[in-house]
C-alpha positions as CSV (number, residue, x, y, z in Angstrom):
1,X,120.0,73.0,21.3
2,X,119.0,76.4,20.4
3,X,118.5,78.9,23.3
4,X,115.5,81.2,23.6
5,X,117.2,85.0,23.3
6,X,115.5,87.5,25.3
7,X,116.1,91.4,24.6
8,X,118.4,92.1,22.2
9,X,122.2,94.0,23.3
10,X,122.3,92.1,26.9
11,X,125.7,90.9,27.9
12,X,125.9,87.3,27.2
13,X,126.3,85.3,31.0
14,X,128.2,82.1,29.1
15,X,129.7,81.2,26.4
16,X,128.1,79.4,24.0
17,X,130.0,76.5,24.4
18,X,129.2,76.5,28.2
19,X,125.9,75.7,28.1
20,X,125.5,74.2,24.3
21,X,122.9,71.4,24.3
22,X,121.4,72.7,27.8
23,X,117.8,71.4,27.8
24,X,115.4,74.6,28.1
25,X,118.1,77.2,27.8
26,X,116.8,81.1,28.1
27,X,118.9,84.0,27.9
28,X,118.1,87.1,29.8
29,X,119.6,90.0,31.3
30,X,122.1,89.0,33.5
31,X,121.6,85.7,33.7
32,X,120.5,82.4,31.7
33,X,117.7,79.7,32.7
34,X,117.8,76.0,32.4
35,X,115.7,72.6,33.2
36,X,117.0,71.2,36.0
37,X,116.2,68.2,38.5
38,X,117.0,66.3,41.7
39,X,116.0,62.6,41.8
40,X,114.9,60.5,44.7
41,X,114.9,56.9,45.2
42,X,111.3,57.3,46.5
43,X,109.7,60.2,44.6
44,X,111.2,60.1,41.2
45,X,112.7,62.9,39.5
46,X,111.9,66.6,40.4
47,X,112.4,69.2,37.6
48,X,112.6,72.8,38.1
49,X,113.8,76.2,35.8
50,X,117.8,76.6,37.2
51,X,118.3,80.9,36.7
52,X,121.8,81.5,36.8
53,X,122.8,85.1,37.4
54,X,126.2,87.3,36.7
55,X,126.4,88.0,40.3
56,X,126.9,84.3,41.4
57,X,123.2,84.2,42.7
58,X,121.1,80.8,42.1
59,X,117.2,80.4,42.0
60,X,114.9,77.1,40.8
61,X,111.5,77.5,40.1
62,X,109.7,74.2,40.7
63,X,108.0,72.7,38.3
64,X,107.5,69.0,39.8
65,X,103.9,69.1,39.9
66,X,101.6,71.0,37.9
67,X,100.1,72.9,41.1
68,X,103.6,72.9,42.8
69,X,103.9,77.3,43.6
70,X,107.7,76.9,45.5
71,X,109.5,79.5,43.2
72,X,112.6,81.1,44.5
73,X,114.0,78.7,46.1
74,X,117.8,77.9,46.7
75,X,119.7,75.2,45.6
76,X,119.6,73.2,49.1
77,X,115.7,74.3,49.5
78,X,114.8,72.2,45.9
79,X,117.3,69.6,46.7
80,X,115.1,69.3,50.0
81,X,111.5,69.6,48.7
82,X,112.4,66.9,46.2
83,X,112.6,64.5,48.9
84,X,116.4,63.5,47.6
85,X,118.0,60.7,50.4
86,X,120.8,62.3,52.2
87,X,120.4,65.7,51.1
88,X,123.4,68.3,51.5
89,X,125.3,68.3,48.3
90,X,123.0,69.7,46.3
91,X,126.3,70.3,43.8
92,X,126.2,66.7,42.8
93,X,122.3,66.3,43.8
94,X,121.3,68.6,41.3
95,X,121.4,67.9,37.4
96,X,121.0,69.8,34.0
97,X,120.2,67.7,30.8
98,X,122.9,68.3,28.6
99,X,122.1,66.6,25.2
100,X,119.3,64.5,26.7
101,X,121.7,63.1,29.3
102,X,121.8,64.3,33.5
103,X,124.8,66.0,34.0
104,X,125.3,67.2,37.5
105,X,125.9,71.0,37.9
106,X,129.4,70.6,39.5
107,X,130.1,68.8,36.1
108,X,129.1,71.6,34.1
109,X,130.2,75.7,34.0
110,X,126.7,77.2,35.6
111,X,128.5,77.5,39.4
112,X,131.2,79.6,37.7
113,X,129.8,83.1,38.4
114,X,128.3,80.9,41.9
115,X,132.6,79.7,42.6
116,X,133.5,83.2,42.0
117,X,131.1,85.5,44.5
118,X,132.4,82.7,47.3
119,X,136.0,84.0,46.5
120,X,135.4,87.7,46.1
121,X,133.2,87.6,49.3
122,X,136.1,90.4,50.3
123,X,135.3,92.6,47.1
124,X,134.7,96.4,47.1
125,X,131.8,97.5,48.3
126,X,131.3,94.3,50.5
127,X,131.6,93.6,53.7
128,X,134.3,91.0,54.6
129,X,133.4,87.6,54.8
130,X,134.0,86.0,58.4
131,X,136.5,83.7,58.6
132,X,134.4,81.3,61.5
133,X,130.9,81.0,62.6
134,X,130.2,78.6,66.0
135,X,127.6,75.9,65.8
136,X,123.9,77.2,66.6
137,X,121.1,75.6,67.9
138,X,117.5,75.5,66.8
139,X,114.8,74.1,69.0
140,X,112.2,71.3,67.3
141,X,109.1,72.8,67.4
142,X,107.5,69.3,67.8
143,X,109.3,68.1,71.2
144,X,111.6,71.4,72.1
145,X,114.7,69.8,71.9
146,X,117.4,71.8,70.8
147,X,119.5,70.8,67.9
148,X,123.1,71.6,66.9
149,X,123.7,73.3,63.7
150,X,127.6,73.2,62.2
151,X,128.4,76.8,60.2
152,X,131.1,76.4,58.5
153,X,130.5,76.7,55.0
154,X,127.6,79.2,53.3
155,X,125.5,76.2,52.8
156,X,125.6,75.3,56.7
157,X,124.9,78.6,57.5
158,X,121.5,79.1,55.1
159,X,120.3,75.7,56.4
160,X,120.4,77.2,60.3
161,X,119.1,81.0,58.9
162,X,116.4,79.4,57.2
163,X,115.7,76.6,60.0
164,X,115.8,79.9,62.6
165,X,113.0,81.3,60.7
166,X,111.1,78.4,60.3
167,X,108.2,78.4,63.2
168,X,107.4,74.6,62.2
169,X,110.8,73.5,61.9
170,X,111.4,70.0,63.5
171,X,113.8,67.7,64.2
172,X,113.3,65.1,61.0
173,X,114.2,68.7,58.9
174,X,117.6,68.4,60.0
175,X,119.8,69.0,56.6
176,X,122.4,66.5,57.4
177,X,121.8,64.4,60.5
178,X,119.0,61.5,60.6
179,X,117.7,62.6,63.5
180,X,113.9,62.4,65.4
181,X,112.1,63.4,68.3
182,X,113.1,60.1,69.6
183,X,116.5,61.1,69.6
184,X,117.9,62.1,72.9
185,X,118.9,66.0,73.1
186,X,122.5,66.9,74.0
187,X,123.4,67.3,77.6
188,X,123.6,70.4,78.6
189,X,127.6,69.9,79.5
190,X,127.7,69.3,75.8
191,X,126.4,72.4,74.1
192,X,128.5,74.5,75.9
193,X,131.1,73.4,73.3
194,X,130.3,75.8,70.2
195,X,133.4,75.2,68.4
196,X,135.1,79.0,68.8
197,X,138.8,78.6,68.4
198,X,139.6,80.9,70.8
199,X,137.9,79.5,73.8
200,X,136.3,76.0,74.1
201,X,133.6,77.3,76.1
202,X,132.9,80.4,75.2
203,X,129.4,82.2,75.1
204,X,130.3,84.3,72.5
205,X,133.0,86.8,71.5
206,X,134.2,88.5,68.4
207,X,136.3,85.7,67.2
208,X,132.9,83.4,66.9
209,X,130.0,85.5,66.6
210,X,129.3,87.3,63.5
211,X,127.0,90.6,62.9
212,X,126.1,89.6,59.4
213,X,129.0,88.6,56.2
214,X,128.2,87.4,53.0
215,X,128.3,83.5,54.4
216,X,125.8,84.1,56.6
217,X,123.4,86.9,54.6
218,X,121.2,86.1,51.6
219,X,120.3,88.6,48.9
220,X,117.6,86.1,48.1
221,X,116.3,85.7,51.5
222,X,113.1,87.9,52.3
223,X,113.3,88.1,56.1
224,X,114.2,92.1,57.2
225,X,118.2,91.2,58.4
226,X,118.9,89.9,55.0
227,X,117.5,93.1,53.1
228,X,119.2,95.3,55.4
229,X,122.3,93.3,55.1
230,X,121.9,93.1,51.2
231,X,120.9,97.0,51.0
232,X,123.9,98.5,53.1
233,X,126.3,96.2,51.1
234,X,125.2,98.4,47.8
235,X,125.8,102.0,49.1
């Protein structure tokens, strides 16, 4: 399929045999765009614009309705308004057409530049990426129970920033475990166990609580720790 070329001298972000056949592919300055979609069992199949940028960054523009105005979001955040079962492998979850056929994007080369940033989260200029975040806990809006969030991977940890900042946020949000208000909360003898490797019990300390690493900070994340985060890891 040909690809829409925008501006002319840009440096190209794939090969063309990277993305050949891609339905709706757009070049653009430092980065390309593609149709992409998440299906559910229930809803159907969710299509969205994929942008893919140099810098390992990922945004989807919904498109599933005509009136739909979610724009921005991350891969986990489509993968979640699309209403996909078991959501929280969005790699697998989310799909490209490639020659009219859905071809997940851990299938195809668009998480190269993504693969990449996750490896070089110690390059110059940057901050170096923690090694270990402890489990956090984010209280249900609906019936104040506090629930456990696992960090241990950059997609755990923007599920709990995002849930942190979420005023509404509720148990049946949970990313990964089918949980409702019904659900009984963890004793309190229980969530004393945050997972730091250096004490069992521990309410904190440097080997467990991070200030801010590229795991835990979002350059696409609008709240005022992530653009201070994002702006002091440019000078």
């Amino acid at each position: 399929m040909a690809s829409e070329e925008v501006g002319s001298g840009e440096t190209e972000v794939f090969e063309e045999e990277e993305v050949r056949e891609m339905s709706g592919l757009k070049r653009g300055k430092g980065y390309v765009e593609v149709t992409c979609g998440c299906t559910s069992r229930r809803y159907g199949d969710s299509v969205g614009r994929l942008r893919v940028f140099i810098n390992g960054d990922l945004e989807i523009s919904c498109e599933c309705t005509p009136g739909c105005d979610e724009d921005k979001l991350t891969p986990p955040a489509f993968e979640k308004h699309s209403g996909r079962e078991n959501a929280g492998r969005w790699k697998n979850g989310i799909w490209v057409l490639v020659d009219a056929e859905k071809v997940p994007l851990s299938k195809t080369a668009l998480l190269k530049y993504y693969s990449q940033a996750s490896k070089n989260s110690k390059g110059v200029g940057r901050p170096p990426a923690r090694a270990f975040h402890r489990d956090e806990l984010v209280r249900c809006s609906s019936c104040n129970k506090e629930r456990r969030f696992r960090l241990r991977s950059k997609e755990e940890c923007r599920n709990h920033h995002d849930a942190s900042l979420d005023p509404d946020w509720s148990c049946s949000d949970h990313p990964y475990d089918r949980i409702s208000c019904d659900d009984d909360e963890e004793r309190a003898s229980r969530k004393v166990y945050r997972g730091c490797a250096r004490s069992p019990t521990c309410t904190g300390c440097t080997s467990c609580v991070c200030f801010g690493c590229d795991f835990c900070r979002f350059s696409d994340c609008s709240c005022q720790t992530c653009i201070d985060f994002t702006r002091n890891a440019r000078t």
